[in-house]
HTML snippet that shows the backbone in 3Dmol.js (N, CA, C, O; Angstrom):
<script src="https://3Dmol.org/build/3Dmol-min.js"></script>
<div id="view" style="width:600px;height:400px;position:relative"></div>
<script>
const pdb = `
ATOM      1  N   UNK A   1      59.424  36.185  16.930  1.00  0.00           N
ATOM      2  CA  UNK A   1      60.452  35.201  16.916  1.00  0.00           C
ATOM      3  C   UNK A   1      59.812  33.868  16.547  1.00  0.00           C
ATOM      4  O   UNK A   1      58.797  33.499  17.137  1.00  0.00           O
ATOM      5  N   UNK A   2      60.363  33.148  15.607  1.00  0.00           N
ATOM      6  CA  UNK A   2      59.763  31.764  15.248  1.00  0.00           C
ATOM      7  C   UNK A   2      60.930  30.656  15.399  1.00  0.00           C
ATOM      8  O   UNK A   2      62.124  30.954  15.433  1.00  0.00           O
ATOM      9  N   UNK A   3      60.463  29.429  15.478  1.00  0.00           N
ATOM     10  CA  UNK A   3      61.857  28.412  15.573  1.00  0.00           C
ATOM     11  C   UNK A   3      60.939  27.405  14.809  1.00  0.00           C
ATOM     12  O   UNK A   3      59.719  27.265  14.893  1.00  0.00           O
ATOM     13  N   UNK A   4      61.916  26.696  13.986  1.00  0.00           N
ATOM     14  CA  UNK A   4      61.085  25.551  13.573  1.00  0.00           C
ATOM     15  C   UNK A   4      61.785  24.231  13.558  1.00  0.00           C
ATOM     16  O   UNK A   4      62.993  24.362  13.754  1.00  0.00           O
ATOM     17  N   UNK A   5      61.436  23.144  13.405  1.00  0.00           N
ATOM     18  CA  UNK A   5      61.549  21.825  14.349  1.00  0.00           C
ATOM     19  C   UNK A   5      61.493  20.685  12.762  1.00  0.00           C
ATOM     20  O   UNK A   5      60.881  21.000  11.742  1.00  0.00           O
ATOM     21  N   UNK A   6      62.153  19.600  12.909  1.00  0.00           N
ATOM     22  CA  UNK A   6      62.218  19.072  12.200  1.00  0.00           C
ATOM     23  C   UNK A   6      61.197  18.560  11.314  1.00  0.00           C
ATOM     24  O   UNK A   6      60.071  18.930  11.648  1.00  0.00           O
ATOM     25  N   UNK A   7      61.243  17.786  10.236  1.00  0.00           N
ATOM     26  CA  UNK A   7      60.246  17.319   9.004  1.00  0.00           C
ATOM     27  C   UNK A   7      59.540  15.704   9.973  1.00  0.00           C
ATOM     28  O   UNK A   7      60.218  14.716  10.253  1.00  0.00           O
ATOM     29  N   UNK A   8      58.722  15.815  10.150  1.00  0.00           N
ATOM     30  CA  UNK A   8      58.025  14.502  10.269  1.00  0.00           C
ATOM     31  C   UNK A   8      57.109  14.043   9.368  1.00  0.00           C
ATOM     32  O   UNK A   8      56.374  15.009   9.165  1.00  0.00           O
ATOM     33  N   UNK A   9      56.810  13.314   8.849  1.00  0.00           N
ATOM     34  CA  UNK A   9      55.911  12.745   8.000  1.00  0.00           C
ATOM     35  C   UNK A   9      55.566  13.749   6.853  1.00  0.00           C
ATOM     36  O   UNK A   9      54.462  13.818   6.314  1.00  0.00           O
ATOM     37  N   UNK A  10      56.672  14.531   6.545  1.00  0.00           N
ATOM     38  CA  UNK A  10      56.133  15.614   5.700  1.00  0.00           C
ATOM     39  C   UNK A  10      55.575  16.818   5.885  1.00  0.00           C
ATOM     40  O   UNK A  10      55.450  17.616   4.956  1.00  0.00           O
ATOM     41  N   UNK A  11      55.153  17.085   7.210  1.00  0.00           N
ATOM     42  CA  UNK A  11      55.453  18.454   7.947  1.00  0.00           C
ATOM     43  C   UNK A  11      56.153  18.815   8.745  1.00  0.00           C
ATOM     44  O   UNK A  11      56.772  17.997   9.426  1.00  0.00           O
ATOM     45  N   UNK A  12      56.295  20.232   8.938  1.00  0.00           N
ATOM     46  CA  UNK A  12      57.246  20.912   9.552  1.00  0.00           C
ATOM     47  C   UNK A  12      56.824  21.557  10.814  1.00  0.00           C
ATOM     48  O   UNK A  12      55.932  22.376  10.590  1.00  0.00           O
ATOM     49  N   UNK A  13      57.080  21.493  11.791  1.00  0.00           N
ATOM     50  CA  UNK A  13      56.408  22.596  12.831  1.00  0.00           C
ATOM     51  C   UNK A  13      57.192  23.555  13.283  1.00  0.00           C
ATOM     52  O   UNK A  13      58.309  23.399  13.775  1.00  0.00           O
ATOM     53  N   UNK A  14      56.701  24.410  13.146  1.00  0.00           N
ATOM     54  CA  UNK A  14      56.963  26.168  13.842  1.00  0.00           C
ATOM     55  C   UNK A  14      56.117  26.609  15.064  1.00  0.00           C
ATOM     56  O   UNK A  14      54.894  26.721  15.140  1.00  0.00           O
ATOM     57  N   UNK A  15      56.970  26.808  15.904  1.00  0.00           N
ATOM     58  CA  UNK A  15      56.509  27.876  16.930  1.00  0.00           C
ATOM     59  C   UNK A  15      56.737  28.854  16.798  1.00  0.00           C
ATOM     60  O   UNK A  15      57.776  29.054  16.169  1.00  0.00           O
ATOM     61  N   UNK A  16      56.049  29.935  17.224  1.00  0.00           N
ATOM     62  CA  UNK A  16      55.753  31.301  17.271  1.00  0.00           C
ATOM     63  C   UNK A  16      55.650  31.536  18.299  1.00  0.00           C
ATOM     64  O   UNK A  16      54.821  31.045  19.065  1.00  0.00           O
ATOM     65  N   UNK A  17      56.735  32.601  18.636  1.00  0.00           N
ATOM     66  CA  UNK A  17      56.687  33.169  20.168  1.00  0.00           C
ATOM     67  C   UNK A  17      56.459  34.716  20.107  1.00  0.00           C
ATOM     68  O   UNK A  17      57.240  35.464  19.518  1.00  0.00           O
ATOM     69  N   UNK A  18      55.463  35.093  20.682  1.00  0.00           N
ATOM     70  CA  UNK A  18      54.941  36.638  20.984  1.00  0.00           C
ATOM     71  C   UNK A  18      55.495  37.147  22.102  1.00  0.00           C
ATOM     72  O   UNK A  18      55.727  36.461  23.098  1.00  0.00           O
ATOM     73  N   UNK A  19      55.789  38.618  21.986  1.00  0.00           N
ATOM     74  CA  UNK A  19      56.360  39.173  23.145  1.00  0.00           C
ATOM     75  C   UNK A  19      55.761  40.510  23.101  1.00  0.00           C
ATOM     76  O   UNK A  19      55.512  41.149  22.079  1.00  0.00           O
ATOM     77  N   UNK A  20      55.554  40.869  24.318  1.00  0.00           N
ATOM     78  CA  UNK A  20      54.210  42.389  24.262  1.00  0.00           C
ATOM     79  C   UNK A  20      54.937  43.089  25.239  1.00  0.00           C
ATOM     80  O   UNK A  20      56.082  42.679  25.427  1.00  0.00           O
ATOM     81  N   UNK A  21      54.506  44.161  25.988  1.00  0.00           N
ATOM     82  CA  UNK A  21      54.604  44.868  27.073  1.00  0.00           C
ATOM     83  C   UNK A  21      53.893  45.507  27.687  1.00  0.00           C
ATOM     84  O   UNK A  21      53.346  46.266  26.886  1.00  0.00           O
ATOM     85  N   UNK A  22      53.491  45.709  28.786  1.00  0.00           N
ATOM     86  CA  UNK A  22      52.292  46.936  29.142  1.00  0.00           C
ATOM     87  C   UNK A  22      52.944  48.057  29.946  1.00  0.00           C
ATOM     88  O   UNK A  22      54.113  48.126  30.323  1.00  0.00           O
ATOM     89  N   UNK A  23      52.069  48.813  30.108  1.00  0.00           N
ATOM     90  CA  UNK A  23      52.799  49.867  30.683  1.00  0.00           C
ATOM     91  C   UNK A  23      51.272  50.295  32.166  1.00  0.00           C
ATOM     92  O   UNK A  23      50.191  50.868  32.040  1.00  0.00           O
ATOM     93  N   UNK A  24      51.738  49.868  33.002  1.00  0.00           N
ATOM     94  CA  UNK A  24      50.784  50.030  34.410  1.00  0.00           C
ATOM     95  C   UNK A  24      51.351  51.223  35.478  1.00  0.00           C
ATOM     96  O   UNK A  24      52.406  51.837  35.316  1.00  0.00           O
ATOM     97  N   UNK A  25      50.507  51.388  36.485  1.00  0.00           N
ATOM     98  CA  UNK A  25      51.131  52.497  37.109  1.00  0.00           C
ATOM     99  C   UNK A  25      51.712  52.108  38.242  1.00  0.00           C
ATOM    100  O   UNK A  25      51.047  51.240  38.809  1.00  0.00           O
ATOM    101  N   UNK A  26      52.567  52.369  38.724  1.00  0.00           N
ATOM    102  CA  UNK A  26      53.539  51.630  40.145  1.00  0.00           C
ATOM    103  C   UNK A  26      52.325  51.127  41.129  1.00  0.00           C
ATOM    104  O   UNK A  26      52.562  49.928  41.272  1.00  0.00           O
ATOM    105  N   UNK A  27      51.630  51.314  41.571  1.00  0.00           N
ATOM    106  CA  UNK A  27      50.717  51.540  42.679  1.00  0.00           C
ATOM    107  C   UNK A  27      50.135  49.825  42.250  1.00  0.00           C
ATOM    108  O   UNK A  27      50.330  48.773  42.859  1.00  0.00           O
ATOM    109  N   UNK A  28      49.436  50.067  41.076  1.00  0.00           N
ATOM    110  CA  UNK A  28      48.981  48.387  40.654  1.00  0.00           C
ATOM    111  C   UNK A  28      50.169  47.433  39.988  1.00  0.00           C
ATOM    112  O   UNK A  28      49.924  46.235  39.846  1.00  0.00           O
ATOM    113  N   UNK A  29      51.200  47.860  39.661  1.00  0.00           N
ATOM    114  CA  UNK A  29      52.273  46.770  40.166  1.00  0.00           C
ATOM    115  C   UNK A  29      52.666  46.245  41.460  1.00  0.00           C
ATOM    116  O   UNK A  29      53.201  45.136  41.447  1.00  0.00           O
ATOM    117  N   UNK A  30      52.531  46.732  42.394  1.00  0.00           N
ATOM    118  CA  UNK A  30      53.048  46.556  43.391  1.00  0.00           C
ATOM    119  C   UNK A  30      51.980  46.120  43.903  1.00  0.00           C
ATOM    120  O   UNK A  30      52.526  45.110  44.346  1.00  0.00           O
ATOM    121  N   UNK A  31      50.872  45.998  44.247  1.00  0.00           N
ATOM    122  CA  UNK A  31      49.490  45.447  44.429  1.00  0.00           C
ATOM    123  C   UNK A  31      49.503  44.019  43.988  1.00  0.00           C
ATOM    124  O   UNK A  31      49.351  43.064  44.750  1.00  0.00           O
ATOM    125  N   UNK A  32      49.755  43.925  42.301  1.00  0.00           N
ATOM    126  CA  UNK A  32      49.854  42.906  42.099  1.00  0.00           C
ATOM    127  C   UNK A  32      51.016  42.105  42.154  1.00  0.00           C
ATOM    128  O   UNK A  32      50.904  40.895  41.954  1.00  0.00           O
ATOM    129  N   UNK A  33      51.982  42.549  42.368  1.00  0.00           N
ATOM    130  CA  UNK A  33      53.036  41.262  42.924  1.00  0.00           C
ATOM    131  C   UNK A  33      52.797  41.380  44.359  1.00  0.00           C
ATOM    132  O   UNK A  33      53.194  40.408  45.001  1.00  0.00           O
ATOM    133  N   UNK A  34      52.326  42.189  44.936  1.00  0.00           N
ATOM    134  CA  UNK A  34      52.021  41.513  46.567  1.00  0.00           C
ATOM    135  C   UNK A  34      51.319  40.377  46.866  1.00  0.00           C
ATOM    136  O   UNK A  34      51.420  39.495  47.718  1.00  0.00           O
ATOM    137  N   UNK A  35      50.311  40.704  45.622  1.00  0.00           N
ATOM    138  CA  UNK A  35      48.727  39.533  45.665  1.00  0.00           C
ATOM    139  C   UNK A  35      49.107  38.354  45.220  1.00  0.00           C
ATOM    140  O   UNK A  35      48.310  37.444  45.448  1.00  0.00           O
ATOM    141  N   UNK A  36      50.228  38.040  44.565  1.00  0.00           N
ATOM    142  CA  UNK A  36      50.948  37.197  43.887  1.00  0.00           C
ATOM    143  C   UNK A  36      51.483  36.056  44.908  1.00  0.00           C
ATOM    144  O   UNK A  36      51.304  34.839  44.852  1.00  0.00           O
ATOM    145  N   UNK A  37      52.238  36.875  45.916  1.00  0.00           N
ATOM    146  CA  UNK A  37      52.575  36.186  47.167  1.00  0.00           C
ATOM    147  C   UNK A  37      52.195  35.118  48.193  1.00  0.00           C
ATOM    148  O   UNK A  37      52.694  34.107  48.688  1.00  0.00           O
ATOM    149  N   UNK A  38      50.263  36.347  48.328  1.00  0.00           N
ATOM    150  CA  UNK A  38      49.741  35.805  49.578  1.00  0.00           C
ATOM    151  C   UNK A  38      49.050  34.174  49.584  1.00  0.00           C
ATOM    152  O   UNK A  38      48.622  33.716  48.524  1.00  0.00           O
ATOM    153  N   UNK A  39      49.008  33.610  50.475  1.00  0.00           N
ATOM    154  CA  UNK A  39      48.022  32.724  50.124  1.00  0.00           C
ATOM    155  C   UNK A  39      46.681  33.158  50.562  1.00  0.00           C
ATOM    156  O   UNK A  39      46.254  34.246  50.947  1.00  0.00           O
ATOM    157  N   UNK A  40      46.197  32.128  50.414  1.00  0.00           N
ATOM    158  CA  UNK A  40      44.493  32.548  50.347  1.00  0.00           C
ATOM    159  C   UNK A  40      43.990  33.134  51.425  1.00  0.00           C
ATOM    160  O   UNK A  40      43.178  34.056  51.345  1.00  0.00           O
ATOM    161  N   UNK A  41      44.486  32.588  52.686  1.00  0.00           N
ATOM    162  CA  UNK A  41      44.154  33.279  54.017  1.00  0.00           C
ATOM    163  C   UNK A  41      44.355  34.737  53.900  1.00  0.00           C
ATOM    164  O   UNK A  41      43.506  35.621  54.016  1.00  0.00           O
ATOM    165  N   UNK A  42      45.824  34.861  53.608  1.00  0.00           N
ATOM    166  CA  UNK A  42      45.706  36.360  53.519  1.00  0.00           C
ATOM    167  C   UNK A  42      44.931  37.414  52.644  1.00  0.00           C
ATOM    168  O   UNK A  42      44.396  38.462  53.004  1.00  0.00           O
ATOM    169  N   UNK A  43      45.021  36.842  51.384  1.00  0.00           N
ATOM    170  CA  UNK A  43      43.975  37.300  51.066  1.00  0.00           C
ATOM    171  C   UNK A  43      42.998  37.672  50.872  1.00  0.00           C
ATOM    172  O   UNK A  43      42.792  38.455  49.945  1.00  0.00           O
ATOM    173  N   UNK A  44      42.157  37.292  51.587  1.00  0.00           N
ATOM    174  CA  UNK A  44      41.086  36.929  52.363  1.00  0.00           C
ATOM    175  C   UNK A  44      40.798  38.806  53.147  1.00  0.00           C
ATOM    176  O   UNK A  44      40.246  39.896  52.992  1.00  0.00           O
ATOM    177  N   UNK A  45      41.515  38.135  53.841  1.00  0.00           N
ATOM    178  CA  UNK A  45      42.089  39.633  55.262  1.00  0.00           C
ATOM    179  C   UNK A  45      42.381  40.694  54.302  1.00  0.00           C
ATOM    180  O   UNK A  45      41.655  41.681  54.188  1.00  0.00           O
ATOM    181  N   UNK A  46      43.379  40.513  53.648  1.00  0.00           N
ATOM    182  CA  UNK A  46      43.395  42.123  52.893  1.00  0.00           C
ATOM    183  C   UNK A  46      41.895  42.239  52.117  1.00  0.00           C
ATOM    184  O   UNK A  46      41.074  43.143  52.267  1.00  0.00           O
ATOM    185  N   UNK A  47      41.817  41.388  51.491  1.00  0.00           N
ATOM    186  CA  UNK A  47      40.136  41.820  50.401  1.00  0.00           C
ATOM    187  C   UNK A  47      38.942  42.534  51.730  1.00  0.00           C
ATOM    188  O   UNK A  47      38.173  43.416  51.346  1.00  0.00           O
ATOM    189  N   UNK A  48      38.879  42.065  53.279  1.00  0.00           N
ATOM    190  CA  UNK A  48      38.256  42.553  54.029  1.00  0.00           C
ATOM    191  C   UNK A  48      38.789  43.744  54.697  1.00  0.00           C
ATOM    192  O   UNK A  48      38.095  44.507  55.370  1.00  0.00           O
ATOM    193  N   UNK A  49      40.260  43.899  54.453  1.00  0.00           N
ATOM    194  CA  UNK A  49      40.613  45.470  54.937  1.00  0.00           C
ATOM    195  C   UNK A  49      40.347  46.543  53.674  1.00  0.00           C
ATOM    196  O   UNK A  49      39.928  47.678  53.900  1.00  0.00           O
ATOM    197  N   UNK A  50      40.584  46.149  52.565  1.00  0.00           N
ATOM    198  CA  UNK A  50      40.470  47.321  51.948  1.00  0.00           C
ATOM    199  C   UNK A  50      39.098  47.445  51.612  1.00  0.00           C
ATOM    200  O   UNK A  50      38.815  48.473  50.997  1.00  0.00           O
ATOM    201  N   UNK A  51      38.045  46.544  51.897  1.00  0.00           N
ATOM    202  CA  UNK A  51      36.389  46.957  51.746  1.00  0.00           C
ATOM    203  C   UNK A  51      36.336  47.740  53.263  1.00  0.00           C
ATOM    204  O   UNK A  51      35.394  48.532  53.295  1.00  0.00           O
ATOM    205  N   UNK A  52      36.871  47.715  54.114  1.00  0.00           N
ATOM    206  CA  UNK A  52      36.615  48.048  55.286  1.00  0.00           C
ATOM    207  C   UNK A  52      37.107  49.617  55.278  1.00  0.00           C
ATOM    208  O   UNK A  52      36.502  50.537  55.828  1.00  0.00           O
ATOM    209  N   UNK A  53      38.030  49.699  54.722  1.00  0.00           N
ATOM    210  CA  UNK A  53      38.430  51.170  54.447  1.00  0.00           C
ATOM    211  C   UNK A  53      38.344  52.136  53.624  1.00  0.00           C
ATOM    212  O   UNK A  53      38.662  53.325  53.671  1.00  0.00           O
ATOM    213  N   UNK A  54      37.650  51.164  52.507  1.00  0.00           N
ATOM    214  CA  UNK A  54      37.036  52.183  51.234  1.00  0.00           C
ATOM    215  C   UNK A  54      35.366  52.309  51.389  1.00  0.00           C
ATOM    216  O   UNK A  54      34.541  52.351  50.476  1.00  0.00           O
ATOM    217  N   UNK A  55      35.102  52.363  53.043  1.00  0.00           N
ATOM    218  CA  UNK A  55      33.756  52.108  53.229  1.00  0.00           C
ATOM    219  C   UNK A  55      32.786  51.239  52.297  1.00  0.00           C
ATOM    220  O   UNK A  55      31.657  51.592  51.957  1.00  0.00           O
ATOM    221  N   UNK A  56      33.519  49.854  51.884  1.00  0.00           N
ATOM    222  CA  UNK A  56      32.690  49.161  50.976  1.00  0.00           C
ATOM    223  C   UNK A  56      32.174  50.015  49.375  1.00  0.00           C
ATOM    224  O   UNK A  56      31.196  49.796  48.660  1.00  0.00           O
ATOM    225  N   UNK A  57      32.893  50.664  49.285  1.00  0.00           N
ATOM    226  CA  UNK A  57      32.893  51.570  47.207  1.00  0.00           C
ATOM    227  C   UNK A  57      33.609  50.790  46.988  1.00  0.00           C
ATOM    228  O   UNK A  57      33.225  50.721  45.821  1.00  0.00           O
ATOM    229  N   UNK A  58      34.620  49.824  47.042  1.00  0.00           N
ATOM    230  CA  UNK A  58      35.044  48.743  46.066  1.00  0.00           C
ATOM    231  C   UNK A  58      34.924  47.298  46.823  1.00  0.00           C
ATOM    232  O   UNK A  58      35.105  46.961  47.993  1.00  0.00           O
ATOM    233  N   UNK A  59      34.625  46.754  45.910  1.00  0.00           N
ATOM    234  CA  UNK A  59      33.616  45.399  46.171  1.00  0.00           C
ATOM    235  C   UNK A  59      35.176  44.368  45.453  1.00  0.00           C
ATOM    236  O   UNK A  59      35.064  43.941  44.304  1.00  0.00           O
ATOM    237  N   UNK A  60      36.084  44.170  45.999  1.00  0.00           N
ATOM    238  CA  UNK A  60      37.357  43.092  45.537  1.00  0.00           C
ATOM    239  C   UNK A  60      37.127  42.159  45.220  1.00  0.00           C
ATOM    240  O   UNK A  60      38.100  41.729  44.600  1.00  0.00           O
ATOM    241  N   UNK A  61      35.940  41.092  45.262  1.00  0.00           N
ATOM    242  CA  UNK A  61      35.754  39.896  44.840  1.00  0.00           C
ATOM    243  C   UNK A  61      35.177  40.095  43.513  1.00  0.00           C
ATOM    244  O   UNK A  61      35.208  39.223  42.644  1.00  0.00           O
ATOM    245  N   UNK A  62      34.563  41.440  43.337  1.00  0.00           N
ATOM    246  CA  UNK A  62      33.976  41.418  41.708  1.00  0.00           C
ATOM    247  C   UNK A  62      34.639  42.420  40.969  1.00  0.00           C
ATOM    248  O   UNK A  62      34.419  42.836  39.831  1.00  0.00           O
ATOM    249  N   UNK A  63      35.591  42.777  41.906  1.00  0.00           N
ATOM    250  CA  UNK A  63      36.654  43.745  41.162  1.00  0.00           C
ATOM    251  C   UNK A  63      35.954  45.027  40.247  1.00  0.00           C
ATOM    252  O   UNK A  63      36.442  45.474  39.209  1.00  0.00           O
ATOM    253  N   UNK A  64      34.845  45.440  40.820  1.00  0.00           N
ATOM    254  CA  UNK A  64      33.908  46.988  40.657  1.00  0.00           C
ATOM    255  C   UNK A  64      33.987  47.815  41.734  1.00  0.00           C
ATOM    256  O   UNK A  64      34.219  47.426  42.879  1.00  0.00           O
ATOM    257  N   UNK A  65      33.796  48.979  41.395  1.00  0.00           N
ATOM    258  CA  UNK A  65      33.108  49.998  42.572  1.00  0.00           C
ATOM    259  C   UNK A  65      31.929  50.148  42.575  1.00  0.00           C
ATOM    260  O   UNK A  65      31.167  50.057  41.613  1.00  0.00           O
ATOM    261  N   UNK A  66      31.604  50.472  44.027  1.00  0.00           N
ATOM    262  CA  UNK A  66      30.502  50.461  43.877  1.00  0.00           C
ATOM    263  C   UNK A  66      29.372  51.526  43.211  1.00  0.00           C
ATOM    264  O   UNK A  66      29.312  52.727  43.472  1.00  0.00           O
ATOM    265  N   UNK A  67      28.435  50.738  42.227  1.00  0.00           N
ATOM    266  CA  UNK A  67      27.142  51.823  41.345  1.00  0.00           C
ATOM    267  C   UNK A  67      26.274  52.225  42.086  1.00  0.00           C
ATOM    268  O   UNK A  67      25.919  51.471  42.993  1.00  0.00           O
ATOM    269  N   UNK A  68      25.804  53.208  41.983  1.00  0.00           N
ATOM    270  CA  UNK A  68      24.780  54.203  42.308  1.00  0.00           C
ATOM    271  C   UNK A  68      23.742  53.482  41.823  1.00  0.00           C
ATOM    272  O   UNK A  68      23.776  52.562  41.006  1.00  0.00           O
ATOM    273  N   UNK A  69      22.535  54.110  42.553  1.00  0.00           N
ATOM    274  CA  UNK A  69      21.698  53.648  42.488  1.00  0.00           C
ATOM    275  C   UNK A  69      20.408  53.909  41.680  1.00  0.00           C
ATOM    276  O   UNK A  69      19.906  55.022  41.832  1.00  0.00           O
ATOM    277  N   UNK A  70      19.728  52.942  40.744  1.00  0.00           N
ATOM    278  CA  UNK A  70      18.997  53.337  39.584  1.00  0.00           C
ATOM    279  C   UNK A  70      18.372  54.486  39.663  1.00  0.00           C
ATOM    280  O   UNK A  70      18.336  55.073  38.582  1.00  0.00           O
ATOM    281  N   UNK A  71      17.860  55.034  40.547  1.00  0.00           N
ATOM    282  CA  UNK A  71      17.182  56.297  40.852  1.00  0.00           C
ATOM    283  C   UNK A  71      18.046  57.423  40.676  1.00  0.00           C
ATOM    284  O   UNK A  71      17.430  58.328  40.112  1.00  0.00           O
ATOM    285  N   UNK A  72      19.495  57.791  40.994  1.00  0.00           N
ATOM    286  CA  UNK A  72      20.882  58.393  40.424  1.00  0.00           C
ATOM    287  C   UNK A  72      21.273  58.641  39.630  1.00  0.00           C
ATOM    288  O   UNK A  72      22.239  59.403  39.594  1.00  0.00           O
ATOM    289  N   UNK A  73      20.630  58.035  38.406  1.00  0.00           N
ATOM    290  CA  UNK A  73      21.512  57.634  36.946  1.00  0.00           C
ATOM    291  C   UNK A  73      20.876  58.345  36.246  1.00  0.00           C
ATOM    292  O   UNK A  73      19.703  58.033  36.042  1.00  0.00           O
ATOM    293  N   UNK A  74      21.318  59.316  35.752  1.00  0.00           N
ATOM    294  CA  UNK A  74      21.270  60.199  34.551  1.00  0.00           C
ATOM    295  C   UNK A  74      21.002  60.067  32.962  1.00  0.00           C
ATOM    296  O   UNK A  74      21.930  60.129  32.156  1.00  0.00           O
ATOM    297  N   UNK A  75      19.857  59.907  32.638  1.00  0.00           N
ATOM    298  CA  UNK A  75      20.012  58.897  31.333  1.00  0.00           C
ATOM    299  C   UNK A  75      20.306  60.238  30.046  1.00  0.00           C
ATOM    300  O   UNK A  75      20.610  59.872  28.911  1.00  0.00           O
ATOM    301  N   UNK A  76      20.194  61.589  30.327  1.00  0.00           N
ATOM    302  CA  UNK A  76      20.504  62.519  29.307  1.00  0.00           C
ATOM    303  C   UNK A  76      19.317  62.812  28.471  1.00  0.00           C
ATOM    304  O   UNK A  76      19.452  63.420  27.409  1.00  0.00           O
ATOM    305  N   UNK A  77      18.240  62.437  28.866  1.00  0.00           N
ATOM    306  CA  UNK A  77      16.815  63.680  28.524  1.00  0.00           C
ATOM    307  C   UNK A  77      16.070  63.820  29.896  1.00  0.00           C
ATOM    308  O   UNK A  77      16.106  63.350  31.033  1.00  0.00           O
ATOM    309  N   UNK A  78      15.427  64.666  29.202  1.00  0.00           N
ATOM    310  CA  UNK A  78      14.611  65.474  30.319  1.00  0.00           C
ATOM    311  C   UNK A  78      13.189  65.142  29.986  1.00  0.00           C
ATOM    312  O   UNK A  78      12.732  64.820  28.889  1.00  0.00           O
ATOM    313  N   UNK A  79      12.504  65.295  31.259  1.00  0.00           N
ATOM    314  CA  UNK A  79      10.723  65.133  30.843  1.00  0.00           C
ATOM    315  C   UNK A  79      10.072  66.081  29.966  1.00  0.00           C
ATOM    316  O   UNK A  79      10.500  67.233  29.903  1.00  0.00           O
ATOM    317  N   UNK A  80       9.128  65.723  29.317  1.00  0.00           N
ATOM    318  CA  UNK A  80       8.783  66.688  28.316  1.00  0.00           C
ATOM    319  C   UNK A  80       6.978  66.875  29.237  1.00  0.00           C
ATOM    320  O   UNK A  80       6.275  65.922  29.573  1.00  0.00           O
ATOM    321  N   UNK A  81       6.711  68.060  29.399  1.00  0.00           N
ATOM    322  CA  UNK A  81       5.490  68.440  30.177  1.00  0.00           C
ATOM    323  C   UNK A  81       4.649  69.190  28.503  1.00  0.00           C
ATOM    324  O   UNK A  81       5.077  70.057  27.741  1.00  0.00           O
ATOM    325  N   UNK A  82       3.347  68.374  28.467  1.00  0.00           N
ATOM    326  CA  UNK A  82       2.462  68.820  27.566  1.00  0.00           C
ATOM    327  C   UNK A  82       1.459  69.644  28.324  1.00  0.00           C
ATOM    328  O   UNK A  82       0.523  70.179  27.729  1.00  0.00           O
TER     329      UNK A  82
END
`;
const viewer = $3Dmol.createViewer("view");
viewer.addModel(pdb, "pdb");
viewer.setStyle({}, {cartoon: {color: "spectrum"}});
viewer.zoomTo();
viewer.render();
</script>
């Protein structure tokens, strides 16, 4: 959609308006218009209940789970014994 706006000094201006959609799964809609709500206090409290109940595997302030540890990690060869 574009609209455009009168001649000033010999130009014209146009806006351009974009319109998208996503498609998310109920669970993180509803997450995020809750989070939308809270203020900071609460937030706060939930970011410490759900580390508290996902035994700390998701880390909410950096928005990861938690990685394994370098010794864990699978790099896809194997040792070669001469």
């Amino acid at each position: 959609m574009s609209e455009d706006s009168g001649v000033f000094d010999g130009k014209v201006s146009i806006r351009h308006v974009v319109e998208y959609y996503e498609e998310i799964d109920a669970k993180e809609y509803y997450l995020r218009k809750t989070a939308y709500l809270l203020n900071d206090d609460e937030f706060k409290k939930v970011t410490k209940y759900i580390e508290r109940i996902t035994q700390k595997r998701i880390a909410v302030s950096t928005g990861k789970l938690k990685t394994h540890s370098q010794k864990h990690r699978h790099y896809g060869r194997e040792k070669s014994w001469i």
